[in-house]
DODRENTOR-977521 format. One record per residue (C-alpha): residue number from 1; residue in three letters; x, y, z. Coordinates in nm, 2 decimals, always signed. Layout:
BEGIN
    k    r       x       y       z
  NUM  ALA       X       Y       Z
...
end
This chain:
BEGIN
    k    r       x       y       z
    1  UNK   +1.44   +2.13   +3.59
    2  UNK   +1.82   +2.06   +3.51
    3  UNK   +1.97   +1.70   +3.52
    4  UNK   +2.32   +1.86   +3.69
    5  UNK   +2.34   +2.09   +3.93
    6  UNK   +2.71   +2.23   +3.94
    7  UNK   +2.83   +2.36   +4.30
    8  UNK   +3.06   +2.63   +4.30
    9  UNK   +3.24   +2.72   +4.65
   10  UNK   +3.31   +3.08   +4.61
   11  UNK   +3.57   +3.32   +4.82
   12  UNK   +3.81   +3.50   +4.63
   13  UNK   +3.97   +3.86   +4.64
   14  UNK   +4.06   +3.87   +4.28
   15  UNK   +3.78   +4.02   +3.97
   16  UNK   +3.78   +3.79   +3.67
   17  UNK   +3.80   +3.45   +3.79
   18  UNK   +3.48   +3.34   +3.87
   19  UNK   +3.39   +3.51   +3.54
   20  UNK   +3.64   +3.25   +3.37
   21  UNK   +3.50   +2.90   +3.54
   22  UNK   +3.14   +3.05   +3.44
   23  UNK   +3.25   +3.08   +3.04
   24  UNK   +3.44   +2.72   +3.04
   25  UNK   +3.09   +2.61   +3.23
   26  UNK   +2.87   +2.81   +2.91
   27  UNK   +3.15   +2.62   +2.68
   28  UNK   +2.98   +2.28   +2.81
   29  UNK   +2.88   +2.04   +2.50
   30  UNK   +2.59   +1.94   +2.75
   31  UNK   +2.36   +2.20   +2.82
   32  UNK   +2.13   +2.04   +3.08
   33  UNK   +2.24   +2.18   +3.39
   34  UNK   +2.17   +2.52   +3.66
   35  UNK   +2.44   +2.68   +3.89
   36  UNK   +2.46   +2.72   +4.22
   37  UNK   +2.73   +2.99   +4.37
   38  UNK   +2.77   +2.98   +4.79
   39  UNK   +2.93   +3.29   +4.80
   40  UNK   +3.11   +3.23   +5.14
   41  UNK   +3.14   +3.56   +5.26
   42  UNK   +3.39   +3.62   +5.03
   43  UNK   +3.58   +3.98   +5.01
   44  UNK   +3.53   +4.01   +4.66
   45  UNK   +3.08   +3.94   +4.64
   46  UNK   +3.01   +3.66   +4.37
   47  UNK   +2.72   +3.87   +4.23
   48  UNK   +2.99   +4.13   +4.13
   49  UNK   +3.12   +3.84   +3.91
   50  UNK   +2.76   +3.84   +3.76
   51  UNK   +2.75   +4.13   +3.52
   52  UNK   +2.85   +4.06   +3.25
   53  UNK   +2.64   +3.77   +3.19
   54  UNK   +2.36   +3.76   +2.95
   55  UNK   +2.00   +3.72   +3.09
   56  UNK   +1.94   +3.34   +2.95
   57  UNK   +2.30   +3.29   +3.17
   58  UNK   +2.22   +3.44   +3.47
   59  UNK   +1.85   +3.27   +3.47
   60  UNK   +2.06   +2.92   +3.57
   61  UNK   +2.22   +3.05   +3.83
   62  UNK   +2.11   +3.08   +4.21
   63  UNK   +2.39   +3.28   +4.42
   64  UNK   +2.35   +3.17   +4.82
   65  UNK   +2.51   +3.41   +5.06
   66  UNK   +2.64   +3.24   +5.40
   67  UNK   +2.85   +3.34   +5.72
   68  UNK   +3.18   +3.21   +5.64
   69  UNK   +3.22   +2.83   +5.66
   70  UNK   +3.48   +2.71   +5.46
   71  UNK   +3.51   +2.54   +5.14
   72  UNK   +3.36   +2.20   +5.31
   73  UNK   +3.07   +2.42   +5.48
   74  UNK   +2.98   +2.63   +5.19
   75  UNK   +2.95   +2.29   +4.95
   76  UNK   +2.70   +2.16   +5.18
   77  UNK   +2.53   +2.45   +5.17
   78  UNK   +2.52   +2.42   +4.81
   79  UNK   +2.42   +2.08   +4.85
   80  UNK   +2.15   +2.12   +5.08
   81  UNK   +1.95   +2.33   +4.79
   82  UNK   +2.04   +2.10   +4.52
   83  UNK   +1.67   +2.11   +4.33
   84  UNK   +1.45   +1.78   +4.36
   85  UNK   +1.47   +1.75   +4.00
   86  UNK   +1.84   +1.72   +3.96
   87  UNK   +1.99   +1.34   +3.87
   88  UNK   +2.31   +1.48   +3.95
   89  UNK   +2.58   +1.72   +4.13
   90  UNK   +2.89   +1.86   +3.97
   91  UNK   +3.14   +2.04   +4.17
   92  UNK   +3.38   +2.33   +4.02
   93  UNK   +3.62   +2.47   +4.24
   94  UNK   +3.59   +2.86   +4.18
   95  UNK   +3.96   +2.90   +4.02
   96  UNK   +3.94   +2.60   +3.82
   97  UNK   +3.76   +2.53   +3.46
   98  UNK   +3.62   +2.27   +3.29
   99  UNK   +3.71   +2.10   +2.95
  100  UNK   +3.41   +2.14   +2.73
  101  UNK   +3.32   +1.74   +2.73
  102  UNK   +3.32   +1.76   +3.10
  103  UNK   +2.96   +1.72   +3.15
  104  UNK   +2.91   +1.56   +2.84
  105  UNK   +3.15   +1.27   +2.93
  106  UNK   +2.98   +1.23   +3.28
  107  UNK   +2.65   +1.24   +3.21
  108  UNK   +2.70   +0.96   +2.93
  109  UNK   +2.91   +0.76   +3.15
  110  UNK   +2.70   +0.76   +3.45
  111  UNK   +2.37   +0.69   +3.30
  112  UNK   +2.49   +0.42   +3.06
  113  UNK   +2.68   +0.23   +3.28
  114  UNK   +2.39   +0.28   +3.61
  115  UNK   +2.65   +0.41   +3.84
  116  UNK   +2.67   +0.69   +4.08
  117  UNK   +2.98   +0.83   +4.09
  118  UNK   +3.25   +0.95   +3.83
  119  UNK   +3.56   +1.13   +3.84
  120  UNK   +3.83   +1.24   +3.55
  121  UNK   +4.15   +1.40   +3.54
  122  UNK   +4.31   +1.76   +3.63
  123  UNK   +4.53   +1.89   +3.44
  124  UNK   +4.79   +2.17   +3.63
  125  UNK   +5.12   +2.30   +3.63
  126  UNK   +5.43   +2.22   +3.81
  127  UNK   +5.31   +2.29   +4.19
  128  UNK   +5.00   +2.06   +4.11
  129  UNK   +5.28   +1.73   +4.01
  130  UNK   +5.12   +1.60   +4.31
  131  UNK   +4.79   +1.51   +4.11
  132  UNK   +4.82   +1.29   +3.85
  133  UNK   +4.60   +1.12   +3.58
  134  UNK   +4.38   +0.83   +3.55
  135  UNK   +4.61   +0.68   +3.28
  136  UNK   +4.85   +0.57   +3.54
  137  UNK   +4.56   +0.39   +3.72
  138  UNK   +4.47   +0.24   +3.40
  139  UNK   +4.82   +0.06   +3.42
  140  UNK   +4.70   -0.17   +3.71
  141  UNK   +4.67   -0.53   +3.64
  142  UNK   +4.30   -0.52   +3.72
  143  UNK   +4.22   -0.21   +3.55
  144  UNK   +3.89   -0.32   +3.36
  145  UNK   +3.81   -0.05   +3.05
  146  UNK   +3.46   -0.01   +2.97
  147  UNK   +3.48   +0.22   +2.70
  148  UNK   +3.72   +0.43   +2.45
  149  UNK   +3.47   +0.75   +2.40
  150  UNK   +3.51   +0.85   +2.68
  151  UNK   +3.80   +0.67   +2.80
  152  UNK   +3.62   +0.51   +3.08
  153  UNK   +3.82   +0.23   +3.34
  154  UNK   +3.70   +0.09   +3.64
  155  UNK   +3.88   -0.04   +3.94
  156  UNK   +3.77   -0.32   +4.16
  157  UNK   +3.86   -0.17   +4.49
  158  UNK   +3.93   +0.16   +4.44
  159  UNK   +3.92   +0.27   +4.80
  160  UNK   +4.22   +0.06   +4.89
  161  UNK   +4.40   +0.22   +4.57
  162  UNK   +4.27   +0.56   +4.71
  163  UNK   +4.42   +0.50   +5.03
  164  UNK   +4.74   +0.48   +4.95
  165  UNK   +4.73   +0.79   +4.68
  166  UNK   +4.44   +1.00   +4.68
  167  UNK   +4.66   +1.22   +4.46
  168  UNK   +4.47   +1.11   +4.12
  169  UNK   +4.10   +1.26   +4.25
  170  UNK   +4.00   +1.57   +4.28
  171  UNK   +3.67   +1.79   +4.34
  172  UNK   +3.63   +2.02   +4.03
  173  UNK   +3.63   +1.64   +3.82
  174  UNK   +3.32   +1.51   +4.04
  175  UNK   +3.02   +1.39   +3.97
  176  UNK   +2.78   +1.23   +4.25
  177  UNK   +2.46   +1.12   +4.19
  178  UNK   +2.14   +1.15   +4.38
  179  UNK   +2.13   +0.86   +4.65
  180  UNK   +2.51   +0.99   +4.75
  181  UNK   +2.40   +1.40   +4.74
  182  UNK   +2.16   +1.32   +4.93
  183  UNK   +2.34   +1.15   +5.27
  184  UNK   +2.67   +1.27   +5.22
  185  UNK   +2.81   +1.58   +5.34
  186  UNK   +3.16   +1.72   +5.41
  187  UNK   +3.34   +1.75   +5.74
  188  UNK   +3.32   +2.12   +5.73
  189  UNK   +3.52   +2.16   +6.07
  190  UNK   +3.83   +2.03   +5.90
  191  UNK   +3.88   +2.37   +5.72
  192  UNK   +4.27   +2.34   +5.62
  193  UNK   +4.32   +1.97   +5.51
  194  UNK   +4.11   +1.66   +5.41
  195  UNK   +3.73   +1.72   +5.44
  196  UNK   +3.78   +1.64   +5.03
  197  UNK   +3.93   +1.30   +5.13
  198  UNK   +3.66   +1.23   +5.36
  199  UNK   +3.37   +1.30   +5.11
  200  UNK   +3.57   +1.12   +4.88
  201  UNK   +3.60   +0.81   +5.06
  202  UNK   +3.25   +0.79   +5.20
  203  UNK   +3.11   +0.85   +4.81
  204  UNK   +3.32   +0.58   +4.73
  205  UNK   +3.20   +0.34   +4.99
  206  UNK   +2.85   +0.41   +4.94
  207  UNK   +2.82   +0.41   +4.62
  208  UNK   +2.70   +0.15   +4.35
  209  UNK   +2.95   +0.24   +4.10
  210  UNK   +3.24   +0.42   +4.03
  211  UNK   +3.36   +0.54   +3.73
  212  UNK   +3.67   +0.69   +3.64
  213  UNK   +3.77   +0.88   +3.33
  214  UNK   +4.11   +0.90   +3.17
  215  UNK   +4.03   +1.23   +2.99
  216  UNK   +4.08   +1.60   +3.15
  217  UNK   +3.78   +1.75   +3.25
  218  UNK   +3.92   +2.02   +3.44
  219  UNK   +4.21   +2.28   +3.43
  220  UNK   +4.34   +2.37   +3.75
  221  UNK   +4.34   +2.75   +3.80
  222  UNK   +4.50   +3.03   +4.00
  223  UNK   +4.28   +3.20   +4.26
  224  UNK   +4.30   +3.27   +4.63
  225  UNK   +4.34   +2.91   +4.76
  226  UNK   +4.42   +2.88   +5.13
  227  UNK   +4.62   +2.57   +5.08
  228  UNK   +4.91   +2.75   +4.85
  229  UNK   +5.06   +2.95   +5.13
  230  UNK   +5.10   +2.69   +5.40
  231  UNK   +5.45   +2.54   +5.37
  232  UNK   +5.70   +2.37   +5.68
  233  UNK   +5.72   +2.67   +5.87
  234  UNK   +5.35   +2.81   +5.79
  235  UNK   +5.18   +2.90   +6.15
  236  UNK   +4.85   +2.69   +5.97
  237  UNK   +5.09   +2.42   +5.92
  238  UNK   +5.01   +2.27   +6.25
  239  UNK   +4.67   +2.28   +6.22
  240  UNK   +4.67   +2.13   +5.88
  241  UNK   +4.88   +1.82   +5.98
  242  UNK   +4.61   +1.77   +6.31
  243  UNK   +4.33   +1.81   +6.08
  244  UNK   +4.46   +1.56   +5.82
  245  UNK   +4.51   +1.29   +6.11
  246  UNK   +4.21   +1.37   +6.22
  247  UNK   +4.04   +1.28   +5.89
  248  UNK   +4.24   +0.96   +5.88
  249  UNK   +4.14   +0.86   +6.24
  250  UNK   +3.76   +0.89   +6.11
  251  UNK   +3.88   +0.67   +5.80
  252  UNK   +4.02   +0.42   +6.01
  253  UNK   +3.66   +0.40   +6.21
  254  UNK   +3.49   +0.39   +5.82
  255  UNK   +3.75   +0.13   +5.71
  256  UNK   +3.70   -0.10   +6.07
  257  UNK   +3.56   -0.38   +5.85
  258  UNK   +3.83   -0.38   +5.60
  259  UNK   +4.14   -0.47   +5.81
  260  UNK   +4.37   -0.47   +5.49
  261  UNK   +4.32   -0.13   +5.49
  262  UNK   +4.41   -0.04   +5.86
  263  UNK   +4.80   -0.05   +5.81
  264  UNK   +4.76   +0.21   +5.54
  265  UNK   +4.55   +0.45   +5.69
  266  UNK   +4.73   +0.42   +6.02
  267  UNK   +5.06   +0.48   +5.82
  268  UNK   +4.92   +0.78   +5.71
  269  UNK   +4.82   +0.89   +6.06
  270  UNK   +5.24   +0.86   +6.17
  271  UNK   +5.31   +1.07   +5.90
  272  UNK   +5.10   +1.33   +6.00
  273  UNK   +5.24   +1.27   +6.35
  274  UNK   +5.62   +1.31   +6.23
  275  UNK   +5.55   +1.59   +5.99
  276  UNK   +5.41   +1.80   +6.26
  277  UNK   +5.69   +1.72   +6.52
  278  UNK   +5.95   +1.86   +6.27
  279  UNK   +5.77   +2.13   +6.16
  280  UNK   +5.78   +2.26   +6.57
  281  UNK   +6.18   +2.14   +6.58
  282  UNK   +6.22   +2.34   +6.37
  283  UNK   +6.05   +2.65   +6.56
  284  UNK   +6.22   +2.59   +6.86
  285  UNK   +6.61   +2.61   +6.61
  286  UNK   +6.49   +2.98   +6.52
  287  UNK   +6.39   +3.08   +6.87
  288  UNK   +5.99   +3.02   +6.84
  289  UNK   +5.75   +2.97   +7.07
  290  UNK   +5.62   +2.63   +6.95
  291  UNK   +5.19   +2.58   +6.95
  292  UNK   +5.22   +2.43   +7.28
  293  UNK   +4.82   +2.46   +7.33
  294  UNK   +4.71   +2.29   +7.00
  295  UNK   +5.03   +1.99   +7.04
  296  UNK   +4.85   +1.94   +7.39
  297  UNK   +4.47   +1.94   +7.24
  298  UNK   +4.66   +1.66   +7.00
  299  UNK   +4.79   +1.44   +7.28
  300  UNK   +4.48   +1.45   +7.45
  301  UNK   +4.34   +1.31   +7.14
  302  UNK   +4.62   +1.05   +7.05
  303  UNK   +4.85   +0.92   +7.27
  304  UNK   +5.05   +0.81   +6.98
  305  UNK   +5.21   +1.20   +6.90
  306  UNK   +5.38   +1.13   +7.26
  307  UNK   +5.54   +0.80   +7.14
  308  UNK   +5.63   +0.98   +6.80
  309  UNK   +5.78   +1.25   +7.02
  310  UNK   +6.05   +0.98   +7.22
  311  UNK   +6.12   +0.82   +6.90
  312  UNK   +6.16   +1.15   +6.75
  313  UNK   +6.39   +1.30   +7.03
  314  UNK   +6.61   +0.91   +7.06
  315  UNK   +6.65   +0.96   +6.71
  316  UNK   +6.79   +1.30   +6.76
  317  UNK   +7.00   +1.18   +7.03
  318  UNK   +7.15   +0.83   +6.91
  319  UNK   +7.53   +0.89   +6.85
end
């Protein structure tokens, strides 16, 4: 009968690091939480990770063993068994680990302030510089600060600053409460890019309050992540840049009664467009078959990619 359940996505190849989100998890000033593991058919099995844990730790934790579905899949498996008791849900990314006053600092925040969702800051190294923290958002002219310990600020509209950056939120530094956990669910099909922006942006919309918190609550780690290894020339690269406007094309069907936010999102959508037209340029310079049979899927789905294409190629072409 734990207020906070924490979800943890697991697939990794590597002994050790589950092991090490579990002890900054056991670190927690707040004690009033139970674990839940999807082990997602990973190569390395999550009850492996288990051993060395002493009985009162291993009596929080529920391991869930599923077919391979992804990170989005496997947290809404997690969330799907979230106990009825729980006021709360926590998500740790398997790799990453939490400061100790994590939970501590949510749990106070949320509860004291009656909202329903709460993020704080990552802290990573050099290849994360596209994250950064909350401070910067506390720079904005209608920043309004609720409170020093823990340095809480709250934004007005924070979807339309999330539009334009999403780069200050991320999953192992959320905290949703029960009337969000309960609806809300991840695009699990969108396996290689933005079924976290999604979740985030449909949390945000439905929920009462949001709540953002300068301090670091979670360290970003080192694991198997399928993300790190998909550059420019990546075959998954493709897929990733469909999958992301795909996300943004559901946004801009969310976001249909918010017309300021249209140009943004649609903005996004042309990057997408661009960045996946280069990236097959490029394969046809080195002699590469480009994906013809996922650019065609694309077309079929947005006419724009072909108008990207003509601009792209009269670009290419202009003296």
């Amino acid at each position: 009968m734990a207020s906070i359940t924490i979800v943890i996505p697991f697939y990794q190849k590597q002994t050790g690091i589950l092991q090490r989100a579990l002890r900054s998890i056991s670190r927690q000033e707040f004690q009033d939480f139970d674990i839940l593991i999807i082990d997602d058919e990973s190569p390395l099995p999550a009850e492996s990770e288990l051993q060395s844990l002493s009985d009162e730790e291993r009596r929080r934790i529920t391991v869930i063993r599923q077919p391979n579905a992804g990170p989005g899949g496997a947290r809404n498996a997690g969330l799907d068994n979230v106990p009825a008791t729980s006021r709360f849900v926590a998500f740790l990314d398997s790799d990453d680990e939490w400061t100790p006053q994590h939970l501590g600092n949510a749990f106070a925040a949320l509860t004291r302030h009656d909202a329903d969702c709460y993020w704080d800051s990552i802290e990573g190294g050099e290849e994360f510089s596209y994250h950064f923290g909350m401070d910067e958002l506390a720079k904005a002219p209608d920043a309004v600060r609720l409170s020093d310990r823990p340095s809480l600020i709250e934004i007005p509209d924070i979807a339309s600053v999330m539009l334009k950056d999403w780069g200050f939120l991320h999953l192992s530094c959320m905290v949703i409460g029960r009337p969000l956990f309960e609806k809300i669910r991840f695009e699990a099909a969108l396996r290689l890019a933005a079924e976290d922006v999604l979740f985030f942006c449909d949390c945000i919309l439905a929920a009462k309050r949001v709540l953002l918190c300068e301090d670091a609550g979670a360290l970003r780690g080192e694991g198997m992540n399928i993300f790190h290894s998909i550059d420019n020339d990546s075959p998954q690269f493709l897929r990733q840049q469909f999958n992301t406007w795909t996300a943004l094309d559901t946004l801009e069907q969310r976001f249909s009664r918010r017309p300021q936010d249209i140009a943004t999102i649609r903005d996004c959508k042309n990057r997408a467009r661009k960045q996946a037209l280069w990236s097959q340029m490029r394969q046809l310079r080195r002699l590469r078959v480009p994906q013809v049979g996922l650019l065609a899927k694309w077309a079929w789905r947005d006419p724009g990619i072909l108008q990207s294409a003509m601009q792209l190629a009269a670009g290419k072409l202009a003296p």
